[in-house]
N, C-alpha and C positions, 0 to 999 in steps of 0.2 A: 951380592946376588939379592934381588928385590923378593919379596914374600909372594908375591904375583906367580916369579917366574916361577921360584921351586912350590907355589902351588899345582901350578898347572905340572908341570912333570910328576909330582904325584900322581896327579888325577890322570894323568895318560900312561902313567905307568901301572895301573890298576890298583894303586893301592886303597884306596876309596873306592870301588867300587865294587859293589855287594851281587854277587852272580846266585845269590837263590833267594828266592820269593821268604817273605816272612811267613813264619807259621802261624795258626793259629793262639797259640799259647802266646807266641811274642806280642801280639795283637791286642791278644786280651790284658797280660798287662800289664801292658804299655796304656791301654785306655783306664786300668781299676789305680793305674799310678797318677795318674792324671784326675780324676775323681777327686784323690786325695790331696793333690798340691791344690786342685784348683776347686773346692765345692761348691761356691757362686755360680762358675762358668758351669759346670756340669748342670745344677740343677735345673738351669734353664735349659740344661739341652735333651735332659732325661725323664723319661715316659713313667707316670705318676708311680707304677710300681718298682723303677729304679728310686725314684725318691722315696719311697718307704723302703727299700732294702738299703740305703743309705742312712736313713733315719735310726735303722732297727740296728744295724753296725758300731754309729757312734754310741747309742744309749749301749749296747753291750759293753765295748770296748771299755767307756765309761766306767759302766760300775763294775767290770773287773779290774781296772786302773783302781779304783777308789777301795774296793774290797781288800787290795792285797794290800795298799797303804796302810788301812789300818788295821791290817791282823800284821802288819810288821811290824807297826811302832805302835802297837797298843802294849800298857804294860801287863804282863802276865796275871791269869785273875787271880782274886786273892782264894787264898787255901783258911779253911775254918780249921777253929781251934781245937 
């Protein structure tokens, strides 16, 4: 059997086919996922205040990545005599 045929009887058997509308939530993100794979392509397509709430994301993200490294591998402070 060719990949052709048993595609197509999928596709006429409904199994691929999606019978309700996407919701909101799916929409949104599906697009803040997309942001993130793709930030180039976004920023050119996003209204200067999405690029500052994109801005303002990674700098957070940032130094809470950065904060928790090193309160994990920092060594314990020294204790006085």
């Amino acid at each position: 059997m060719r990949f052709g045929s048993m595609f197509r009887r999928l596709r006429i058997g409904g199994f691929l086919r999606v019978d309700r509308p996407s919701t909101r939530l799916e929409i949104m993100t599906g697009r803040v996922l997309a942001v993130c794979v793709h930030p180039f392509m976004a920023w050119r397509v996003l209204s200067p205040s999405g690029r500052a709430l994109i801005l303002t994301s990674y700098a957070v993200t940032t130094y809470i990545t950065v904060l928790t490294m090193l309160l994990l591998l920092s060594p314990s402070a020294p204790r006085p005599f």
